[in-house]
N, C-alpha and C positions, 0 to 999 in steps of 0.2 A: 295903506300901510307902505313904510318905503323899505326899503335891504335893509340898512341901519336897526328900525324900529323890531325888524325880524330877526335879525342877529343878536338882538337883545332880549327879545323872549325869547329863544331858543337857547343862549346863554351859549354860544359856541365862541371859540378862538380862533378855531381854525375849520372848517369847510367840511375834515375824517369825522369830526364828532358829530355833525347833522342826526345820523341818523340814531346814535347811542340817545344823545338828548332827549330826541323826538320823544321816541318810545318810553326814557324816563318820565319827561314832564306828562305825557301823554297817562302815565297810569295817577299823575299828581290830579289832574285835571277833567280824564273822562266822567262825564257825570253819572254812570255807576259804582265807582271812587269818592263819590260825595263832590269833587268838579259841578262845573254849571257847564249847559250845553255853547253857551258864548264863550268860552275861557277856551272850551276845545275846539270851535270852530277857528278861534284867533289864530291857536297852535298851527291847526291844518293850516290854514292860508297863509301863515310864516314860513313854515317847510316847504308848501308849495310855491312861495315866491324865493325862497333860497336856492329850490332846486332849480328852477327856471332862469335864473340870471349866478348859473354857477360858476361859469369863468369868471364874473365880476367879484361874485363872491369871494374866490378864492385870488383874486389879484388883493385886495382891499382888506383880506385877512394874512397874505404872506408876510414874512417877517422885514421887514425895511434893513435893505444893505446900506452903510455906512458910505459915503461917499468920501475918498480919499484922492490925495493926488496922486498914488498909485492906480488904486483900483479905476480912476478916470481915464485915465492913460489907457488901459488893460482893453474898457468897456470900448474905446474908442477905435482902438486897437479891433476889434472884434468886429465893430462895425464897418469896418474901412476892407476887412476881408482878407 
């Protein structure tokens, strides 16, 4: 399974909702919920591979800045120190 495929069964936007999802999908899917024991194993090893590559996660779900000719100026600016 890769981040991508996990961020999509998990149905998150952003990295805070992980664990509210979890717990939702998790009562959709535990199979004494009528769930299959495969559906909730998938879950588990989606959260467990979100939570383990969570700085990726959250770079590759933050909101994308707009790049401007200001704001490049700025960023450049910051960099040079």
């Amino acid at each position: 399974m890769t981040i991508s495929e996990a961020i999509k069964i998990l149905k998150i936007k952003k990295y805070e909702q992980l664990e509210r999802n979890f717990r939702l999908l998790s009562k959709q899917t535990h199979p004494d919920k009528g769930g299959t024991a495969e559906a909730m194993h998938k879950l588990i090893e989606a959260r467990d591979l979100v939570r383990a590559n969570a700085a990726i996660v959250r770079t590759a779900l933050a909101p994308k800045r707009e790049i401007t000719k200001d704001t490049a100026g700025k960023i450049f600016m910051e960099f040079l120190g």
